[in-house]
Each structure stands twice: as C-alpha cells, then as structure tokens.
C-alpha positions in Angstrom: -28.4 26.5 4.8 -29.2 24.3 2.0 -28.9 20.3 1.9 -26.1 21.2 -0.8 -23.3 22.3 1.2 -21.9 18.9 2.0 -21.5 17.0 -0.7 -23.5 14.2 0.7 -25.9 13.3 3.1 -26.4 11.5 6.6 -25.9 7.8 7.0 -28.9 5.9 6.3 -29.3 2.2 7.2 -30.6 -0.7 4.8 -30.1 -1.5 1.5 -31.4 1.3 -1.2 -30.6 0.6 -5.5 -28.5 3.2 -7.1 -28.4 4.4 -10.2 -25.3 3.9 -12.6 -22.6 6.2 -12.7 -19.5 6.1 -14.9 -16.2 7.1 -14.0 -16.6 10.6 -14.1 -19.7 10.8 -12.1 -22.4 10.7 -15.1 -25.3 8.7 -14.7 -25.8 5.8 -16.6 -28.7 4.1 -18.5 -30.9 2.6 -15.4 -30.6 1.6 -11.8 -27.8 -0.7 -11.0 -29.4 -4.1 -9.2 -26.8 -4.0 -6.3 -23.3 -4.5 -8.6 -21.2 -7.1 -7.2 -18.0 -5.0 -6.0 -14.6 -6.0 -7.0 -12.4 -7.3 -4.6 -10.5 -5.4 -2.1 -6.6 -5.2 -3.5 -3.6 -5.9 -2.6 -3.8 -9.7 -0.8 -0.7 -10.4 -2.7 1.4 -7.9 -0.9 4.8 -8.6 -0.7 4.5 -12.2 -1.1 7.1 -13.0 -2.9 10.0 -15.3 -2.2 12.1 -12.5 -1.4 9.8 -11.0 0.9 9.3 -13.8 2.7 13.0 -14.5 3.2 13.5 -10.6 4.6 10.6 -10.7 6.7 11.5 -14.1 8.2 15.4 -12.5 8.7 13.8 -9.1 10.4 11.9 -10.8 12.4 14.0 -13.0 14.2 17.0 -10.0 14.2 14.1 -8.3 16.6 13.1 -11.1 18.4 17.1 -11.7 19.7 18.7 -8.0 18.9 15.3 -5.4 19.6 15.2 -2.8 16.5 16.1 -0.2 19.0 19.3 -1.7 19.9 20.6 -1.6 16.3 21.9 1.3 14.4 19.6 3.5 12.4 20.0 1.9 9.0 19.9 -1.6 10.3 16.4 -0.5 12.5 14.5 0.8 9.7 15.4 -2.2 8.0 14.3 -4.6 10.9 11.3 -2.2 10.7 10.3 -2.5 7.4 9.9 -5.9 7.8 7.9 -6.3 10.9 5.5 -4.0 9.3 5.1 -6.1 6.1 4.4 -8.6 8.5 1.6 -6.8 9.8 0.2 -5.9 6.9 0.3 -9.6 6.0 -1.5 -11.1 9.2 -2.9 -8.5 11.6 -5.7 -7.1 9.3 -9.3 -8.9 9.7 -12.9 -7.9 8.7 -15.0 -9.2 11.1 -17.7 -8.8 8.6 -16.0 -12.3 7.2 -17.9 -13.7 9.8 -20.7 -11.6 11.1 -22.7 -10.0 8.3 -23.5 -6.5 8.2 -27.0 -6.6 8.2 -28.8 -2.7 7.9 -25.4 -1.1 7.9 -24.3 2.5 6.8 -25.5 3.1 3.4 -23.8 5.3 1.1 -26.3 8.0 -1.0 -26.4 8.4 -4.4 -23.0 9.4 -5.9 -22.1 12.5 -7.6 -19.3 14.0 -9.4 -18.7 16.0 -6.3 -17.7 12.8 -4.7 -14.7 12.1 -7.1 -12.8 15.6 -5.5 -14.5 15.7 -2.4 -14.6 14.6 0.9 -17.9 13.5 2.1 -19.3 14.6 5.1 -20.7 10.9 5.8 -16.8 9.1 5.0 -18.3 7.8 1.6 -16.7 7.4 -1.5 -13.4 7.8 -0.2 -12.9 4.2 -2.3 -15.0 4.6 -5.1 -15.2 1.1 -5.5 -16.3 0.4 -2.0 -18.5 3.2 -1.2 -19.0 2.4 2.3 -15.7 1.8 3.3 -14.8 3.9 6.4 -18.1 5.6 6.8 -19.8 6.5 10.1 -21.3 4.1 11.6 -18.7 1.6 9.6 -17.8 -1.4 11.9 -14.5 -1.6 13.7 -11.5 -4.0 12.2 -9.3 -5.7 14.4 -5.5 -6.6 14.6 -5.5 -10.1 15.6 -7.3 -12.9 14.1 -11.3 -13.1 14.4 -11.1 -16.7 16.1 -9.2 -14.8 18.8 -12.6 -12.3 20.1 -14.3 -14.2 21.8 -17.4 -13.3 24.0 -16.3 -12.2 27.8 -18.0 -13.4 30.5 -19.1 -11.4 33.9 -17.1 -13.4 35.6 -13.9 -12.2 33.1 -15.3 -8.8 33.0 -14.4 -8.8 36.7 -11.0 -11.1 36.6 -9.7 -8.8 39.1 -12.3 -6.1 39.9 -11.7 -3.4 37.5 -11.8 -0.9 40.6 -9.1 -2.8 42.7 -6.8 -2.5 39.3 -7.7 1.1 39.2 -6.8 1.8 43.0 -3.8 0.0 43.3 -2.2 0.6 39.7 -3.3 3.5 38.2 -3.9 5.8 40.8 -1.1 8.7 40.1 0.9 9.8 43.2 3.1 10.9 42.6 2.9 13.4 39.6 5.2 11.6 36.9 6.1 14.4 33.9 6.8 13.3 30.6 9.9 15.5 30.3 10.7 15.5 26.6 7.3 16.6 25.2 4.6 19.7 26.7 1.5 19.3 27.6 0.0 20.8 24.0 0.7 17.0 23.0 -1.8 15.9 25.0 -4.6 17.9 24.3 -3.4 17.4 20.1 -3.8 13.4 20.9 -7.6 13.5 22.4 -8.3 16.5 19.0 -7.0 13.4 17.2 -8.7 10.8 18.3 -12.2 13.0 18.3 -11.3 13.0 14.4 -10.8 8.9 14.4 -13.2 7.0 16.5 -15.9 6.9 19.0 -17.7 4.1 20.2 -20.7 6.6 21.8 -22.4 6.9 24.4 -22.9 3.9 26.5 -26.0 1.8 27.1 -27.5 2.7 30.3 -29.8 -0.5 29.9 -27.0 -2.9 30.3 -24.1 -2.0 33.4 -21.6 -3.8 34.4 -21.6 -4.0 38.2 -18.6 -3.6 40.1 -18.9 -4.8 43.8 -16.4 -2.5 45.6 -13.5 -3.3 47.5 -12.9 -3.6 51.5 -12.3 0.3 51.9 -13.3 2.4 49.4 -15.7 4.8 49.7 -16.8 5.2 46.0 -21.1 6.9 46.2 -22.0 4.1 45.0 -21.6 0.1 45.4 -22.1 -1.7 43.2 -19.9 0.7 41.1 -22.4 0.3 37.6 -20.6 1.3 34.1 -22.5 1.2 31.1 -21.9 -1.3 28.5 -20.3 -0.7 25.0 -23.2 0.4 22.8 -24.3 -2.8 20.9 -23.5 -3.1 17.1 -26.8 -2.7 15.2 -26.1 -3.9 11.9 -25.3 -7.4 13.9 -27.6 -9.8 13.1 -29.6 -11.2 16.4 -28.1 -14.2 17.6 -25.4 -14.3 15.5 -21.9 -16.1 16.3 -18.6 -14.9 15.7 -16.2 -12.1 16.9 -17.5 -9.5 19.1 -18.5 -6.1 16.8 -19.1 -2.5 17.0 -19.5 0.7 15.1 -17.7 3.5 15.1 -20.2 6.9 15.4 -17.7 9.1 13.3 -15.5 8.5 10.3 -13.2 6.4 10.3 -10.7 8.5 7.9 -8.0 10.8 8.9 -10.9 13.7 7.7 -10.7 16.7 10.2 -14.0 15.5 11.3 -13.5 16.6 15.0 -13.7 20.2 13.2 -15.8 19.6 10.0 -18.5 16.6 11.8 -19.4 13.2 10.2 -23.1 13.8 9.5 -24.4 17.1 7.6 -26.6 18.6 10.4 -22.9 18.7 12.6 -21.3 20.2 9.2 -24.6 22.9 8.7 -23.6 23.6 12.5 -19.9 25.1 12.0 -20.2 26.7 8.5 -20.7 30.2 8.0 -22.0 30.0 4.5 -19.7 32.5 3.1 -16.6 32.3 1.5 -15.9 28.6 2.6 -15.5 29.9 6.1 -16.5 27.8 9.1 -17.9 30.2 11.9 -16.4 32.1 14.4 -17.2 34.8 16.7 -15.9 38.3 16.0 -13.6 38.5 18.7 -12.3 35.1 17.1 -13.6 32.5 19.5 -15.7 29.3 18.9 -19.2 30.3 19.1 -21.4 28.2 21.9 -24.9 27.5 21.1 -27.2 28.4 24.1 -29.1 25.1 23.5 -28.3 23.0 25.9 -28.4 20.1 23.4 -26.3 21.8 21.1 -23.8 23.4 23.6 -21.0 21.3 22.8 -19.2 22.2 26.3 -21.8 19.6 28.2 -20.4 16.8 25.8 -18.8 15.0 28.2 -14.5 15.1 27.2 -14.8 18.2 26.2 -12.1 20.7 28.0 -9.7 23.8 27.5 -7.1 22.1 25.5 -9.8 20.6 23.0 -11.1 24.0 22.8 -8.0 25.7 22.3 -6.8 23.4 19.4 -10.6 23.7 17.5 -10.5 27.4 17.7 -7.0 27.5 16.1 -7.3 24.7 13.1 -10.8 26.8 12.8 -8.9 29.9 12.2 -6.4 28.4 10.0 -9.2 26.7 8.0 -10.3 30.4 7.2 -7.2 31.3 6.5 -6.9 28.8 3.5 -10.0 29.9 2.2 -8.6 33.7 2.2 -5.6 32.5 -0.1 -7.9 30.5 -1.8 -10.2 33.1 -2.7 -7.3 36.0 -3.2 -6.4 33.2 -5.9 -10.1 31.9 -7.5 -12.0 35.0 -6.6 -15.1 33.4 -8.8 -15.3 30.2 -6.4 -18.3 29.9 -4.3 -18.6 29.2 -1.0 -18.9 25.6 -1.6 -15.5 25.1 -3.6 -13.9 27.3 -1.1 -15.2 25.2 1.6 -14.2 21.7 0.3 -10.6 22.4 -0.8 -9.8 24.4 2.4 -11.4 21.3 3.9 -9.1 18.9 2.5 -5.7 21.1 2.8 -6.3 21.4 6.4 -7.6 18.0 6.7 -4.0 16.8 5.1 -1.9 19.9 7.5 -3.9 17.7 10.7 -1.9 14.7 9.3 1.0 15.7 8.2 1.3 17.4 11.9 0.2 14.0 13.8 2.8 12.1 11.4 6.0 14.4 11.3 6.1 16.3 14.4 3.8 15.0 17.5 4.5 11.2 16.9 8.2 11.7 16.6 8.3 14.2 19.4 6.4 11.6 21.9 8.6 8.5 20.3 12.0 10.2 20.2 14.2 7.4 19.6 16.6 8.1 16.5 15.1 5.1 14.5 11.4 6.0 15.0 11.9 9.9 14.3 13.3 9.1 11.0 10.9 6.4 9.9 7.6 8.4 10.6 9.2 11.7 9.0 9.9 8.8 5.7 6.3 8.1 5.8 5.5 11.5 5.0 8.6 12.7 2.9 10.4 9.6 2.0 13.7 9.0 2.7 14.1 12.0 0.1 13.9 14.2 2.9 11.2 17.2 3.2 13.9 19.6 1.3 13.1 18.1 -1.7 9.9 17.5 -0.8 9.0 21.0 -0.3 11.5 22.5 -3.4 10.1 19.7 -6.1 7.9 17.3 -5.3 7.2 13.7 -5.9 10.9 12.9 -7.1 9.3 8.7 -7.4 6.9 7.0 -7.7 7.8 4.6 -4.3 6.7 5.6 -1.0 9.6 4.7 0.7 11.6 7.7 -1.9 9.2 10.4 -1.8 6.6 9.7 1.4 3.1 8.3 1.2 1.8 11.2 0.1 0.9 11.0 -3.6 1.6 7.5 -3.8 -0.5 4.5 -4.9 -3.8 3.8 -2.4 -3.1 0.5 -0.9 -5.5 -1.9 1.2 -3.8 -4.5 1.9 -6.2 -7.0 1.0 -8.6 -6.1 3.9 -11.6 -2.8 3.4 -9.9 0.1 5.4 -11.3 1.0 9.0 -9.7 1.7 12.6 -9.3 -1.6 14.6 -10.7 -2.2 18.3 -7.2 -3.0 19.2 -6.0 1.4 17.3 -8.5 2.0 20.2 -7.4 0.1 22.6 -3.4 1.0 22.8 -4.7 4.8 22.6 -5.8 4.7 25.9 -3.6 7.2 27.2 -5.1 9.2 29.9 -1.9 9.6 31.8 -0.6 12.4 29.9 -3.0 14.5 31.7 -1.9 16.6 34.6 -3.8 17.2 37.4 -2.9 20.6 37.7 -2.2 23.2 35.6 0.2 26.3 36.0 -1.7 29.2 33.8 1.1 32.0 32.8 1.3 34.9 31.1 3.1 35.0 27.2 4.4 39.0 28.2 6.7 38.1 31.2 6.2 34.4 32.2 4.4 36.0 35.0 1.6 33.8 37.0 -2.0 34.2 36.4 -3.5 31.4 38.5 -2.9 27.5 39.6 -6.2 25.8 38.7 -7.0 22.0 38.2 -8.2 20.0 35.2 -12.6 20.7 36.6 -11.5 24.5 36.3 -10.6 24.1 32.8 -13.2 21.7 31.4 -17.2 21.4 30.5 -18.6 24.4 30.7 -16.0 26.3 32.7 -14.1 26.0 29.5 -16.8 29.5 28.8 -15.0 31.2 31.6 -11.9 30.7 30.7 -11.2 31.8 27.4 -13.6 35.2 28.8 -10.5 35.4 31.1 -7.5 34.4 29.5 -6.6 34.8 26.2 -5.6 32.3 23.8 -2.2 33.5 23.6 -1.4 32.9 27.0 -3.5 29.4 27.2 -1.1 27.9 24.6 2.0 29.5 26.4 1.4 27.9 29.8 0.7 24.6 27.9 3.5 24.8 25.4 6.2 25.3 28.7 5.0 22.8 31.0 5.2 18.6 30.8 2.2 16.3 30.5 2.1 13.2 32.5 4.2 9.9 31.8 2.0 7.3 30.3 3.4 4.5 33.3 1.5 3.2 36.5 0.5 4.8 39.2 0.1 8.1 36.9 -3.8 8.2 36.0 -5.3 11.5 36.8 -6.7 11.6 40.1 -9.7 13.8 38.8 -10.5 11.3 36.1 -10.9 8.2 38.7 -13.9 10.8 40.0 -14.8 12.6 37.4 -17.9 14.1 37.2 -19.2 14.6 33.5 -21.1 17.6 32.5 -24.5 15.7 32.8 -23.3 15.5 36.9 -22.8 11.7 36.6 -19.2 10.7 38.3 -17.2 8.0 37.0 -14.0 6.3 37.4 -12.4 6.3 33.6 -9.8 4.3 34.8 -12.1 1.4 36.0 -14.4 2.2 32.6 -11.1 2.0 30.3 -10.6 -1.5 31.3 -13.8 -2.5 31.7 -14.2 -1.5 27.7 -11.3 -2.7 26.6 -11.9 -6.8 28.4 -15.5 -6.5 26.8 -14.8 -5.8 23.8 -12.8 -9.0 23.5 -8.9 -7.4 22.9 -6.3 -10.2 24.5 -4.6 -9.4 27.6 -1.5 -8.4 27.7 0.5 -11.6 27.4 -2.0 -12.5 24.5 -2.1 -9.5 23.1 2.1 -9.7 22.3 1.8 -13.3 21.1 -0.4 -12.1 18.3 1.7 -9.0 17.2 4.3 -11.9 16.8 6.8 -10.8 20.4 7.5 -12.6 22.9 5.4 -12.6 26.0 7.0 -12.2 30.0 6.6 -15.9 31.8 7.1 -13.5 35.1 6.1 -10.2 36.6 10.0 -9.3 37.0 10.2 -9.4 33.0 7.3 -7.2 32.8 9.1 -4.3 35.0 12.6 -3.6 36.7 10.5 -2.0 39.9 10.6 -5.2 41.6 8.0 -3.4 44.4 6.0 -2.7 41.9 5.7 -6.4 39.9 5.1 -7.8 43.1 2.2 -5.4 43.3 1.0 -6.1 40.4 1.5 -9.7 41.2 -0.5 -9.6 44.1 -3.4 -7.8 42.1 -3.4 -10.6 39.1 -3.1 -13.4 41.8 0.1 -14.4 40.5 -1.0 -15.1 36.9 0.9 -13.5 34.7 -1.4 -14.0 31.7 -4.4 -11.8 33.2 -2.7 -9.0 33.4 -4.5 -6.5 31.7 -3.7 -5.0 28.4 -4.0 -1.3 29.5 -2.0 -2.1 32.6 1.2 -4.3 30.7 1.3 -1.2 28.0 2.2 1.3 31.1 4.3 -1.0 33.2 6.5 -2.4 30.2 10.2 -1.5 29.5 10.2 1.7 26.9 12.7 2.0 24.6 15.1 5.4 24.5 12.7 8.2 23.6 9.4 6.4 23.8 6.9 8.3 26.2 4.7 5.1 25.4 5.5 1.1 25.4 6.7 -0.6 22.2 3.9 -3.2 22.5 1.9 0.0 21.3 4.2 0.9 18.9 3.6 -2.0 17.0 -0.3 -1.3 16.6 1.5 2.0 15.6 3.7 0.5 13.0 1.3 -1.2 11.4 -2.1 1.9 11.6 -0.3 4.8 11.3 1.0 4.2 7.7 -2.7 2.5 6.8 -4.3 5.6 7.3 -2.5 7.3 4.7 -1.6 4.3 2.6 -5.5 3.9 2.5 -7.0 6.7 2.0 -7.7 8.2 -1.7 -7.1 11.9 -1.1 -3.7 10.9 0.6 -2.5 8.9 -1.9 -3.7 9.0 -5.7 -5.6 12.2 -5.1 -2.9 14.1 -3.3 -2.7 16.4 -6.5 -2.8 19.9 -7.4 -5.8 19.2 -9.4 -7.9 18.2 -6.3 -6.5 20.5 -3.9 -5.3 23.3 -6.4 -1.7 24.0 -6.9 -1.5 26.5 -3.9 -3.5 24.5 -1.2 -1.2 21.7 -1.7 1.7 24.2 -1.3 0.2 25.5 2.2 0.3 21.8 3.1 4.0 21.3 2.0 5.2 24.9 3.2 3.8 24.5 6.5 4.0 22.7 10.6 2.5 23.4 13.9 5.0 26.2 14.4 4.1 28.2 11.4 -0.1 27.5 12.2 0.7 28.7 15.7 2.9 32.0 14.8 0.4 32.9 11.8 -2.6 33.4 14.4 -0.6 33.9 17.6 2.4 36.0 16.8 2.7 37.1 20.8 4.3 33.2 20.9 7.5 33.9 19.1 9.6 34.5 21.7 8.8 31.5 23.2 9.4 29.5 20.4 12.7 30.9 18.9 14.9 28.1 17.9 12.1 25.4 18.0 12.6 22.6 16.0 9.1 21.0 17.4 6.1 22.4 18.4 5.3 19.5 20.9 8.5 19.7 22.3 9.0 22.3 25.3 9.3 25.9 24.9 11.6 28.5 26.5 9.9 30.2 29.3 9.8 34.4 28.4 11.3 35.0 31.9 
C-alpha cells in the first residue's frame, strides 16, 4: 500500500521547519522559522466571582453531606462544581518544568488534516500540532512540585510482593453483580486505545527480596523499570516524565494503530475496509513479530471486541459507499474511521461507565455529557437544540483546554488499574440452549490459545457466555490468581499485582492519603476509616506498619467505602470526573468538528442512531434472545435456558 493511505506519517523526533499553511490547508509563500504558537485557551475558565462562590459552596456541601447522599438535582449540582474545581487546579504540563527536548514531531500539514484523523494523533489542535501525539508526554493531576523522584528504599516501603500476597491475592472469587464480564474485556479495548507506557527496560529492575515463605522462581523477584522518557533532557530536575507509545486521543487506535506501518497492517485497501478473513475473523500474521497474539495482554475478550468494532467499521463503509458510490478507498476509510471512532465513545460514556457506576446521580450525569440534559430523544430526533454542553452534550460543542495542552495524566493511568474484574475462570456456553461447552481458565483463553479458540467456538457463543456471567469486584483480596503468576507469551512469569504497584510508586503518583488531599477530600487519620472490615484494616495495618499515610494508592482505591452503584471507589471517580469529560471536551472532531460536513450527514446519524446493543444484534443476530428487554449491554443478560 502506498504511504498515502494515512493521512500522515510516523512520529519523528527533533525539530524539522515547516512550510506555511493557511487555514484551509494551502501552502503559503516560504518555510515558517518555527512560529511562536498561541497560547493554550481557556485559563480563565469559570473564574468569575460567581464561580468562585458556587464552587467554594459545592465543595464544602461534599466535604460534610457526600454528593451521593443528596438528591439527584442537588448531586449534579455538587458535581458540577467539584469538577470546575478540577479543571481549575488538577491539570499540569510537566513540560513547564522539564523541557521536551527531541520530542514527537508533527509532519508537514495537509488539507487532509483539517477532516482527518491522523494516524500519528497530529493536528487534532491545529494550533498545537503535537498535542496528543504518540510518543506525547503524560500530564498529571496533581501539582508538579508534588512528583518527586522515589527512592529504592520507597520503591520497597513495604515490599511490593508482601502487599501483593496479603492484599490482593483473590480468595475468594468476589463477582461484581450488577455488570457482565463483556465490561471487562471493553475496559482493557479502551485503555489499548488511550495509553501505554511500553515495554519495560530490562537494563534497569527493580529487585524485590522475597518474603519468609514464598516460593516465587526467582529471589530477588526483578521487574523492569518504567521505560525512561527520551525527550527528557539528561540530568534534568523537576517532576518525574514519560511518554505515552500510542495516541493519547479517544481515536479507535487499538483498532486503526498510532503509526502508519500498524495502520498499512489492518487495511484492506478496498472500499475503506479494514481486513478480515472470509469466514469473518481477524486475520493472524504467521510472523512471529507480527502475530499480535504473542503481545503480551492480549486474550479472548480483546479479540472478541476487535473482531466486532472491525466488522462494524466495514459496515459503515458499506452505507457509506451505498451513499457516495464515487468515494475511494481512502474517504471511505477516514470517515468510517471517525464514526466508529465517536460510536467507541459514545459507548464508554453512556452505557459502560454508567453501568459500572450505577448510582442515580452518576448515571445521569455521564448520559448529560453525551446528550445534555436534553435527553438523547431529542438528541437523536433533532440535534444540537444549544449551543451549551450542559443542554445538548459535549458533542458538537465548543473545544475546550482548560488552559493546560490536552494529554492523559500518570494519575488517568494510575486509578485504571483494575485487574480485579477479571475472573479466573470462565464458564463457556452455548447461545442455542444455554447448554455447557467447557469450564476453562483465563491461560486457555489468552496469547496464542486465543487461535484455538475462536477455531472452536464461535463468536456467537463467546459473547453469550461473557454477556451472562459477572466479572470480578474491583476490592481486596480479589486480584486474579493467574495474573500474580502469569506467564507472558515471551514465557517470562510475572506477578502484575506486585508490577502495578511497583509502577505506579515509581512513577511518583501520591499514596493514597496524598493522593485524596490533592483531589481536595479528606484523607482517613485511621485504618478503621479506610474500611468497615475491621479484620481486614488491621491487616492492612499490620502490612503498612501502622502508618496510615503509606498505604498504597492502588491498595486505598480497592479497600475504600463505594458509594451505591459504584463497582469502583469514589477517590477514582474524581480522576473520572474531571478526564472523562476532557477527552471529549478536548478533542476537535468531538467538539467543533462533530458535523455532518466532516463525518457526512449519514455517518453522524449511525453514531446518534446507534449503542452496544444494536452493534452486537447487527453482526450477531443468534444474541437476541438473550438480550430482549436490555436496557444495557454491560449489564447481565437472560440466560436462553
């Protein structure tokens, strides 16, 4: 395929002139000598002297009353103005104080960019080209003075292990009872579209000296350090950076890449369409080093949810072409690209974060940020009735920065951790009958058995048996057994749990205590505040030797008190609160350039028109039957006994 389909090119480090290009992507008379940009908007929001008098109010009504104690009306309201808070003090460049030095460079613009998503993240703010790219540095959520370099001897304050032995370790099997286990493979297809830090750096480990006891292959346990930033200048002072290997917009990239050899990869060339085998299935390079099965996360329920958004990505293109029949494969490619990118979204915002934070209050305010308080009737019957988010949804509104250049934050990463939701063990079963096909556990299912089993099961039945059974509760003692030995594709075995906290110490997030200080709560002065089990906060007591303030921030998210609903803590919520809405609020093709003009009239009525139900029915119409009466995908469904 030719370097044209994407729109763009790969990231490229170091500093390279452009040439001038107006508004409507025309060159201009002679290369520009490195412009000065204009400054990132919207520093003054909602400063006001009203503002500041509701946010003050809110605040302190939360801090005494908890939004989830009030009435609906009254809790959005409370809401609204802890998030303005946010917006105001918990978003920080670290590039303030650590230059980017050979960063991500974006290529030379072209009028493609101003209706097009670029493969790289580029020229999603036209005015900041590089904002968001791959490779683009992490934000943060609390102030830079706060990440600070960690020490070994913090690294191992206690021994990551001992944590992961004593807290994490699941037994028994908690369920997460209001959701099915298709939410947990959507959230790791989410966060494959948002962030990676890579691979680690096997020249730096962490060693773990083991505890009195365990019996782990190796001592010292040795865990890879966090890949080091390289557009950090040597030597330099200031808050601990690093990049982020994908794009850091809400893009589809977990189906469409981030660089244009991974995009050359899935599309077909024809028609817009991204490739597929003829029997429907994800085709599986027999390179080794392009077999994306030996990438270590990979499993069934990534699989599963790739092979479907694939389909429906073909899908659009079919309308699209039924509609524009002379459109070539590259303008059927990039507006499918962006209505499915914008389905993805609208999916994450209305239906799987409501169905996984269930509370009244919380349901309703994520379904505003997409429809407004307007509602999704007249959403989907006329449109944009206002200008104002909070009437007719994010969607189509005006791009907003805040002030600070758009990325994910260390701490988005961080309170994502949520490993608990898987099981252990999986119940496979059959669409025709409910009847039993065969009780495997989470190796069966992932790396490259994931080859056997969709040879052996059909896709059907795969999203059946995960649509009518729970995931795991995301609380103590509920970590997957299998991911505290988990052996990666490459045959290395690693305890996650001890390699989640060990990544989230280094990379200087607060613990816990900290951590709730600088999203503006209240922290627990004792291990009884921080749970009712009183067995289980002297446990933890005894693990933290009595010091309530090192407590880990992975560790205080699962023991915390949830409100009604939440399958996850409220500290989390707040990172929620304040990154959720950003990444829509952000980016240019959610917001200004959410138009029929850029998407054509009917690709943004596919996104309007549809949910996870109706993508589900269109390519797997077996599932009815177990979905009559739905009113969520990720909810459970009615077994076809």
């Amino acid at each position: 395929m030719s370097t044209e389909i994407s729109g763009s090119t790969n990231v490229t480090r170091g500093s390279v002139p452009q040439p001038r290009i107006d508004s409507d992507g025309h060159p201009g008379a002679g290369p520009a000598a490195a412009p000065a940009r204009p400054p990132i908007p919207g520093k003054d929001y909602r400063s006001g002297w009203f503002w500041r008098i509701y946010d003050r109010v809110a605040l302190t009504v939360d801090h005494r009353r908890g939004w989830d104690k009030l009435p609906l009306s009254s809790g959005l309201a409370v809401l609204i103005g802890v998030r303005n808070i946010y917006r105001q003090k918990n978003l920080f460049d670290p590039s303030e104080q650590v230059p980017v030095v050979g960063g991500p460079t974006a290529p030379l613009r072209t009028a493609e960019h101003l209706v097009s998503r670029s493969v790289d993240g580029s020229y999603n703010d036209l005015d900041h080209p590089e904002m968001g790219m791959a490779g683009a540095r992490f934000g943060r959520n609390i102030p830079l003075d706060a990440v600070l370099p960690v020490t070994r001897d913090e690294l191992m304050e206690p021994n990551p292990r001992e944590v992961s032995r004593r807290l994490l370790t699941r037994s028994p099997f908690l369920p997460a009872e209001s959701v099915n286990t298709l939410a947990a493979a959507w959230l790791q297809f989410m966060i494959h579209d948002w962030f990676t830090h890579g691979e680690g750096d096997t020249s730096r480990l962490v060693d773990i000296p083991l505890p009195p006891g365990d019996d782990w292959h190796e001592n010292p346990m040795r865990i890879p350090r966090i890949k080091p930033d390289p557009s950090r200048p040597a030597g330099a002072e200031g808050p601990i950076t690093s990049v982020n290997d994908v794009t850091h917009w809400w893009d589809g990239s977990s189906l469409y890449g981030s660089s244009l050899e991974e995009q050359k990869l899935v599309r077909s060339g024809v028609d817009g369409k991204l490739r597929l085998t003829e029997d429907g299935q994800l085709p599986i390079p027999d390179d080794p080093a392009r077999d994306f099965t030996l990438r270590p996360g990979w499993w069934t329920g990534m699989g599963m949810l790739i092979t479907l958004f694939v389909r429906e990505h073909n899908s659009v293109c079919d309308l699209l072409k039924s509609h524009y029949p002379h459109w070539d494969d590259e303008e059927l490619f990039q507006r499918s690209r962006l209505v499915v990118a914008a389905l993805m979204a609208k999916i994450h915002t209305a239906e799987w974060t409501p169905a996984v934070i269930s509370h009244p209050t919380t349901v309703y305010a994520l379904r505003a940020n997409w429809f407004g308080v307007a509602g999704e009737k007249i959403a989907k019957n006329f449109g944009r009735v206002s200008e104002s988010e909070v009437v007719s949804g994010i969607p189509g509104a005006a791009t907003e920065h805040y002030g600070v250049p758009f990325s994910l934050t260390e701490e988005f990463t961080s309170v994502y951790r949520m490993h608990p939701l898987l099981p252990d063990d999986f119940d496979l079963r059959s669409v025709n009958g409910d009847a039993p096909l065969k009780q495997c556990v989470f190796r069966e299912l992932s790396g490259p058995h994931f080859k056997d089993v969709i040879t052996t099961y059909s896709l059907e039945d795969l999203f059946y048996s995960f649509g009518t059974t729970h995931p795991g509760a995301i609380v103590l003692r509920n970590y997957p057994k299998f991911l505290q030995a988990y052996e990666r594709p490459d045959g290395k075995v690693i305890d996650l749990a001890s390699t989640d906290l060990v990544r989230v110490r280094e990379l200087g997030v607060p613990r816990y205590c900290e951590f709730r200080r600088q999203l503006h709560l209240k922290a627990p002065t004792t291990f009884a505040d921080l749970t009712d089990d009183a067995g289980l906060a002297a446990e933890i007591s005894d693990v933290y030797g009595g010091d309530i303030e090192k407590v880990d921030l992975m560790i205080g998210l699962f023991a915390e008190k949830r409100p009604t609903g939440f399958a996850f803590s409220d500290t989390a919520f707040r990172i929620f609160i304040l990154m959720a809405s950003r990444r829509l609020n952000s980016d240019r093709f959610f917001t200004k350039d959410f138009r029929p003009e850029i998407y054509s009239p009917e690709g943004l009525q596919w996104v309007r028109d549809n949910d996870m139900r109706s993508v589900l029915l269109r390519h797997f119409p077996q599932l009815r039957p177990a979905m009559r009466g739905l009113d969520n995908a990720f909810a459970p469904w009615t077994r076809t006994t």
